[in-house]
DRENVODREN-508487 format. One record per residue (C-alpha): x, y, z; residue in three letters. Coordinates in steps of 0.1 Angstrom, whole numbers, plus 5000, padded with zeros to 4 digits. Each point is the difference from the previous one (the first is absolute). Example, Ala and Ser with C-alpha at 12.3 -4.5 7.8 and 13.67 -1.06 7.14 Angstrom:
! DRENVODREN-508487
512349555078ALA501450344993SER
//
This chain:
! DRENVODREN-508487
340338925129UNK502350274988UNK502950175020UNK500050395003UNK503150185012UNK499250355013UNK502550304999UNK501349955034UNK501049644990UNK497849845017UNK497549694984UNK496849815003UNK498149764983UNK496350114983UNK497749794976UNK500950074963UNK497750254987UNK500350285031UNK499850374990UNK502450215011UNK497350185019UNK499349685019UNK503849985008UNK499850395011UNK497149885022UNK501249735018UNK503650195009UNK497850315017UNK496950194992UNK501550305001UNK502249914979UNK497249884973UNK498450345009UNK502850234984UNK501149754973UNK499650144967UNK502049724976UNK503049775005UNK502949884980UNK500149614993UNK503749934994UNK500850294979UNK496950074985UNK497550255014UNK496549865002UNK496050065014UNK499449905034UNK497449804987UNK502849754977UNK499849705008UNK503449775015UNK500349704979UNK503849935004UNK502750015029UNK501050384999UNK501450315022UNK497150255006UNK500450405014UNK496650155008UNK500250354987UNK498450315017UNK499750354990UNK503450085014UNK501949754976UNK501050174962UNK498049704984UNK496850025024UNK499950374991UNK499949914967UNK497249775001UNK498050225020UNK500350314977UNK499249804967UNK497049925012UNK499350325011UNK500950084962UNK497149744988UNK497450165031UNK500750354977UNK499549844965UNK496749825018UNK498950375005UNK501350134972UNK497849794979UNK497050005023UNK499950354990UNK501350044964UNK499149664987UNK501550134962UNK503050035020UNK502949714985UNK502649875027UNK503650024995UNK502549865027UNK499750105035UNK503549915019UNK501150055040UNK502650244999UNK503050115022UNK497350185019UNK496749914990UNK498249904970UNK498650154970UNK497849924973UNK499850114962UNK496950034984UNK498950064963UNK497250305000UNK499350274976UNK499450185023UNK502250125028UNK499249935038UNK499850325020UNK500650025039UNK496249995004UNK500149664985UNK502549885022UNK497850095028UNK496949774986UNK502849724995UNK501450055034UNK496149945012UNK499749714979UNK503149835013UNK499050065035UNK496549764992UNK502149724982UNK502150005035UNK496449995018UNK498949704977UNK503049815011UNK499949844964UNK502449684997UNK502949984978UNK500049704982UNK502749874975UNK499149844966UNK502049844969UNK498750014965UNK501949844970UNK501750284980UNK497149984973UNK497150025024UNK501750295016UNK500150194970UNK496949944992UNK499250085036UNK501450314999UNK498450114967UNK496749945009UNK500250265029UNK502050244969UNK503050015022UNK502550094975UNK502949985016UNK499549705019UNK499649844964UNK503850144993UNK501649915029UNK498949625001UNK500749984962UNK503550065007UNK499849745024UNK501549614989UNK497449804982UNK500149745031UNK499550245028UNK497049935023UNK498550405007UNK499350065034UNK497150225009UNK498750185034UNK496450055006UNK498150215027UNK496950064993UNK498950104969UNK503450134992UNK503049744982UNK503250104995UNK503049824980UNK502549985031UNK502649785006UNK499250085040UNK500849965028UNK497050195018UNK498650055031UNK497149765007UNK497450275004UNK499450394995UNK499050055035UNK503949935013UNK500450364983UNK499050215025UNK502050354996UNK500250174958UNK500450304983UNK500450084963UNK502950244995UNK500350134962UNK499450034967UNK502449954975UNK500549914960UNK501749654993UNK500349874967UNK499149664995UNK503349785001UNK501750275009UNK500250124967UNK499950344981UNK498349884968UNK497249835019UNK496950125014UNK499950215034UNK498249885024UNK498750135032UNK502149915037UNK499250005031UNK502049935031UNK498949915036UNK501249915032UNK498149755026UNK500949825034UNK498249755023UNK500150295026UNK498350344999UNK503250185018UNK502149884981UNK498350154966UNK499850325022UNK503849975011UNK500349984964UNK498050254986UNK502150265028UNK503449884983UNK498950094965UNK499050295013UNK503350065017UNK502049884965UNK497750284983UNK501450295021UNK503749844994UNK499549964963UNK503250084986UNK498550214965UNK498450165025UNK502950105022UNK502350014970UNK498450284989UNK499050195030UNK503749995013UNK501250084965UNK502349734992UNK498949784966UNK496950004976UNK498849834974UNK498850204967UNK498149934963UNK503450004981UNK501049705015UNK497649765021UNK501749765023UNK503350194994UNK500450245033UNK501550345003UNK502250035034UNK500550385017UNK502650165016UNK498849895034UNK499149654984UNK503549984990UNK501450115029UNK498249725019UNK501349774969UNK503650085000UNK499949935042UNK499049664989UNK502649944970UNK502250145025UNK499649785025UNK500049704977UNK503250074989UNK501650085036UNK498549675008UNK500949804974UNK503950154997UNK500349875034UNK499049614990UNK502750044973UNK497450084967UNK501550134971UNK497350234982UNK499549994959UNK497950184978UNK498649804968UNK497950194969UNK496350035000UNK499949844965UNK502049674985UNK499349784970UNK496849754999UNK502749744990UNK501350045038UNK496349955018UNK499549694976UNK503249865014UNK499350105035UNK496349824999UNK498150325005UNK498950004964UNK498449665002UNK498750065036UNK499450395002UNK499650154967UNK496550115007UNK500750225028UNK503150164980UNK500350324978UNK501849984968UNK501350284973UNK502649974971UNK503550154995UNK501550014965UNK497849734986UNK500749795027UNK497549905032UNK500850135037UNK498149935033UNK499950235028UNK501049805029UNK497449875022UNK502749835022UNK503650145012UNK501949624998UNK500749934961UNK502450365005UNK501649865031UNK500649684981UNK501850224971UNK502050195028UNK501149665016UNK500949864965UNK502750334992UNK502949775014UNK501049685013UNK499649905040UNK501949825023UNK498349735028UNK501750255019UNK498150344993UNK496149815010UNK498050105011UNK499850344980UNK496950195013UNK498950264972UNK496950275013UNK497850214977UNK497750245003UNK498649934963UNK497350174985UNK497549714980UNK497050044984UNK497049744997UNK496850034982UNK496950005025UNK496950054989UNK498250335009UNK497649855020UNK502549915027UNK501750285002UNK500150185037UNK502350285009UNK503349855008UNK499049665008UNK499049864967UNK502250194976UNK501450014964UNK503550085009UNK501949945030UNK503650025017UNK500849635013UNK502749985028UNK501549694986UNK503349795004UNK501149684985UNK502349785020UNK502349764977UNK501749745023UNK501249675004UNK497549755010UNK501749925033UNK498950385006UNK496449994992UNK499149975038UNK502350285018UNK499050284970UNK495949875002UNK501050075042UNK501450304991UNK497550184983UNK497049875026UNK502250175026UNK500350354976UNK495649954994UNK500050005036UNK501950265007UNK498650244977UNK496649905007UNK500250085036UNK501550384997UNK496350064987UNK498449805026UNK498649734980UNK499349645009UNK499649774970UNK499349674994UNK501749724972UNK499049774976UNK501649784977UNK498649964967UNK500849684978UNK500049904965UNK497750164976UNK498549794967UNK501550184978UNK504149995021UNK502950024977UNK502549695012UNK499949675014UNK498449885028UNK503149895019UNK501650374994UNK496550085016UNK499849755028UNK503750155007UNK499450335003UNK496749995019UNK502149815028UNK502550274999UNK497850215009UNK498149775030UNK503149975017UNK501050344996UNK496550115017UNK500749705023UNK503450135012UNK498350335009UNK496849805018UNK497350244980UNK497349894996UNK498349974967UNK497449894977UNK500149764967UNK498650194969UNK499649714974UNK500650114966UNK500850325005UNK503550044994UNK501750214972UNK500549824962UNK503649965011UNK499949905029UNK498449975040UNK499550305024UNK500350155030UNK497150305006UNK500150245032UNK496650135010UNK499650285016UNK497550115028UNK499250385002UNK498850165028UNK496049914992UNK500849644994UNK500549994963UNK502349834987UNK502550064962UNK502249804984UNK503250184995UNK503049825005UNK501449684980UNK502749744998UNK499949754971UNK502649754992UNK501149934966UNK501449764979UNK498650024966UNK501250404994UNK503949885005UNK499349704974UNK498250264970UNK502450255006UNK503349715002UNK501450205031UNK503449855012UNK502450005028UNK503549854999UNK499749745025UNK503149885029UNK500449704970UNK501250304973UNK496749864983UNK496550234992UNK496849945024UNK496750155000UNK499350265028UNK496949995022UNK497950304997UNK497550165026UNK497850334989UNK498450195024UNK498350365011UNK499550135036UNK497450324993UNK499149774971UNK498550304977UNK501550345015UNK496850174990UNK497949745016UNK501949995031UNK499350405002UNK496449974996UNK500349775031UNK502050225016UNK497550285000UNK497249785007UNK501949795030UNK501050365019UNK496850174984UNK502650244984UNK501150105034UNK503849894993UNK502049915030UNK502950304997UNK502549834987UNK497849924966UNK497850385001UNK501150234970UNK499450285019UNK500949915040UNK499950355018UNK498050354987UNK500550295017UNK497050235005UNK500250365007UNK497950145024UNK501050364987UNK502150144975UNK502450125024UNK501349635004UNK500749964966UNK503850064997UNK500449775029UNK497949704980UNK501850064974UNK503150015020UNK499149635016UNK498649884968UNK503450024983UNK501949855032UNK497749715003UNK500649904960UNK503350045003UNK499649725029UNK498249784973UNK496450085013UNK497050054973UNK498850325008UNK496850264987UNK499050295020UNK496850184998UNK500550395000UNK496450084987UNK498250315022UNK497349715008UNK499149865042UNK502249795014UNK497249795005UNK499049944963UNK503649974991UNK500049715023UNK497149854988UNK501149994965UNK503949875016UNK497749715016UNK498449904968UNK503149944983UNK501049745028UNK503350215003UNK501449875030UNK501650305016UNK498650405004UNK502350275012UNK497850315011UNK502950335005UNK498150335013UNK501350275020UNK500949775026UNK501649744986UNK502450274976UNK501250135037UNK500649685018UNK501749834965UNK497849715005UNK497349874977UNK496049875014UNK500049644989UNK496549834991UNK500249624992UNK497849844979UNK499549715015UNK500650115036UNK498550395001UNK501550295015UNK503749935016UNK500450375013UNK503250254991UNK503249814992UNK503850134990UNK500449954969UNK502849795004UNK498149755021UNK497649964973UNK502849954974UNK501349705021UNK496649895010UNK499049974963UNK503249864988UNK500149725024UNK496349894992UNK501250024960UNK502949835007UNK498449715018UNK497249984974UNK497350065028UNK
//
């Protein structure tokens, strides 16, 4: 007999040998019904693995991250099943779950089309009718080279060849159709009820430019038809909010030829840029921040000091200066380093917070690039903290409370993780095992709730990532705390200690919008680029009904900008009602119609976007009226 310890702590005997689907059984049907894998101690396994050893078992469903995951890669292996049903020339590539959903790259001269999608999508739906089993099988490494090479699957060959010489393969079968899979998989197609393949796209094998392209496709599935509709409707919805979309309908970046991934911001872009710088700065003034500005390009002997040559160098652009080698910075906190190193510091002047709104640059490759969300160059809101250790806590505290506060004058809920050491972290693993607890029982003090992300941390050192939900349930990574201790060390940054002698500061990076571009392109798509007033470039237009109510727009126009409101009118002999049409569909919050009527009585008609007509108004009730919603950030 073995002991089994489920999630909720409880335990109970079983004979050695029991699957975990025998254990789902036994605690309830329906539970065995909707589970879809299970994690054995740490490791994520089959429902049909078998329990040889005392152990702590979590039956996963669709709604756990890990179940998801084991129900959309085999979904992945369902599509290559069809895939090579009907293109048996076809050669498999890899065919991961993803954040959401699964894709599968495949190795065909010639190129699907969305008619062949359909005849795979009809294929897939009879492997789910056959109910074929998944079953898992080890070959030596030889045997499943030679396995592989038989069925002249290519890159199967390559990827177990770069496996160790002692490693037993493992293989899933359903069917006629085998796969090299590490697992863990659903037990049969039929549990994958609800599919739909998305897109097409080019992905070069490895994820690199000199090899072959080969053909992508994405897809979505769910144990539940409505939820695959529910889905469907939200891509749908994120299609309308598309920020290259909006960004050019409402005039305010693009994205040309002369420079892919590097975007073009205008006027009213900037306008809507500079209200977020501005407010970054207000906020951070406040929270005592110092702000510095460090240069774009610095000497490669500096990144080799500060690790990113070693760990980075690939994602980096370089260019020479007098014979000698430069690299554009891809990260704001070698400068800050420079700028804390000008002079000595007392015990007494920690923490010194330093804030930047650097410009860096990092080389992504083209097929990634999308609008201001995967970019080539981007503003980071950063700030380095340098303290005492005995610090560490109150500053991590500090900035969770400023994340917070920021967060919420946009109306976004977030989640956290924390991510831990990476395999290739700069450092020791006490400095590591230090700094993650720093930042536990700063999370602690503030009883969030959060999520372990193993291995996931920065080179340097462990993080803290802020998720953010937008207003269809999607969700960004934007803001960031890490903790360092290996930059201070490289760099030899001092203080002058109580003792008259030098110590090592403690040093904490970390970004709030996280890219400033990025956090724009969420912007728009959050409010479906209709800004709440306080963040609109344009907040009121005044329309004209006829041109005898010009002088008095104009008239208003200038009084209301020289109250600080962002004003257009619209003095074009067009209808009122088209002119408020085309008001609407730049989301401008506010529309002033002045006629005959409203020149005699000094008032202004206000329209609203978001709550229609409000009737005639005196002008200076609007003023106040708007004031106090931009004031309060409503």
């Amino acid at each position: 007999m073995i002991n089994i310890t489920l999630k909720d702590g409880s335990s109970k005997e079983y004979p050695k040998g029991i699957t975990v689907n025998e254990v789902a059984q036994d605690i309830s049907k329906g539970l065995a019904r909707v589970a879809v894998a299970a994690q054995v101690d740490d490791k994520t396994v089959d429902l049909m693995h078998p329990l040889n050893d005392d152990c702590l078992v979590n039956i996963l469903t669709f709604d756990d991250k890990e179940g998801k995951k084991a129900f959309w890669h085999t979904s992945a292996h369902i599509m290559a099943q069809a895939v090579k049903r009907l293109f048996p020339d076809v050669k498999l590539a890899i065919g991961p779950a993803i954040e959401n959903g699964f894709y599968y790259d495949f190795d065909t001269d010639k190129p699907f089309t969305p008619e062949d999608l359909e005849a795979i999508e009809a294929e897939m739906k009879n492997i789910v009718k056959e109910n074929l089993k998944l079953e898992r099988f080890e070959l030596p490494r030889q045997e499943a080279i030679e396995f592989m090479a038989d069925k002249k699957e290519t890159y199967k060959v390559e990827l177990i060849e770069e496996l160790p010489q002692d490693s037993e393969i493992s293989f899933y079968k359903q069917g006629e159709f085998v796969d090299l899979c590490a697992g863990p998989h659903l037990p049969n197609t039929g549990r994958v009820k609800a599919f739909k393949l998305l897109s097409l796209a080019g992905a070069y094998w490895r994820g690199d430019e000199k090899n072959k392209m080969l053909q992508r496709i994405y897809g979505i599935s769910f144990p539940k038809k409505s939820q695959l509709d529910e889905y469907l409707e939200r891509l749908e919805e994120a299609k309308k909010r598309d920020h290259r979309k909006l960004g050019k309908e409402l005039d305010l970046f693009s994205i040309h030829e002369e420079g892919p991934g590097f975007p073009f911001f205008h006027p009213k872009g900037m306008v809507l840029r500079n209200i977020l710088e501005d407010f970054w700065r207000k906020e951070h003034i406040k929270r005592g921040y110092e702000e510095v500005k460090t240069p774009i390009i610095l000497n490669q002997e500096l990144w080799k000091r500060s690790g990113h040559w070693d760990h980075y160098k690939e994602n980096m652009y370089f260019t020479e200066i007098d014979e000698n080698d430069y690299a554009v910075k891809p990260m704001n906190c070698p400068g800050s380093m420079i700028v804390y190193k000008r002079k000595m510091h007392s015990y007494r002047d920690l923490p010194i917070r330093m804030a930047e709104l650097g410009l860096v640059h990092r080389h992504e490759l083209s097929g990634v690039l999308h609008g201001l969300m995967r970019v080539r160059c981007f503003t980071q809101d950063d700030a380095h903290i340098f303290m005492l250790s005995e610090q560490v806590k109150d500053e991590i505290v500090g900035v969770i409370d400023l994340v917070d506060y920021i967060y919420k004058q946009f109306g976004f809920n977030y989640h956290v993780e924390l991510s831990t050491r990476p395999e290739n972290a700069m450092g020791s693993q006490e400095d590591w095992d230090m700094a993650t607890s720093a930042l536990k029982d700063a999370l602690e003090e503030k009883n969030m709730e959060y999520v372990i992300n193993e291995g996931d941390g920065a080179f340097y050192g462990p993080k803290i990532d802020f998720h953010l939900e937008d207003s269809i349930g999607r969700t960004w990574q934007c803001g960031t705390i890490q903790l360092d201790f290996q930059m201070p060390e490289r760099f030899d940054l001092t203080y002058i200690g109580a003792d008259g002698e030098k110590h090592r500061p403690v040093m904490l990076h970390r970004a709030i919008f996280g890219s400033l571009e990025r956090f724009i392109g969420i912007l728009i798509e959050h409010f479906a680029g209709a800004f709440p007033t306080w963040l609109a470039p344009v907040q009121v237009r005044f329309l004209s009904i006829t041109d005898r109510s010009n002088d008095y727009i104009q008239k208003l126009a200038k009084e209301f900008e020289a109250a600080g409101i962002r004003v257009e009118t619209d003095l074009r002999n067009e209808k009122i009602g088209y002119k408020i049409r085309e008001a609407r569909l730049q989301r401008i919050p506010y529309m002033l119609v002045v006629g005959d009527k409203e020149v005699e009585n000094q008032q202004v008609a206000v329209r609203s976007r978001d709550e229609g007509d409000l009737g005639p108004m005196d002008v200076k009730d609007f003023l106040d009226k708007i004031q106090k919603e931009i004031n309060q950030k409503g």
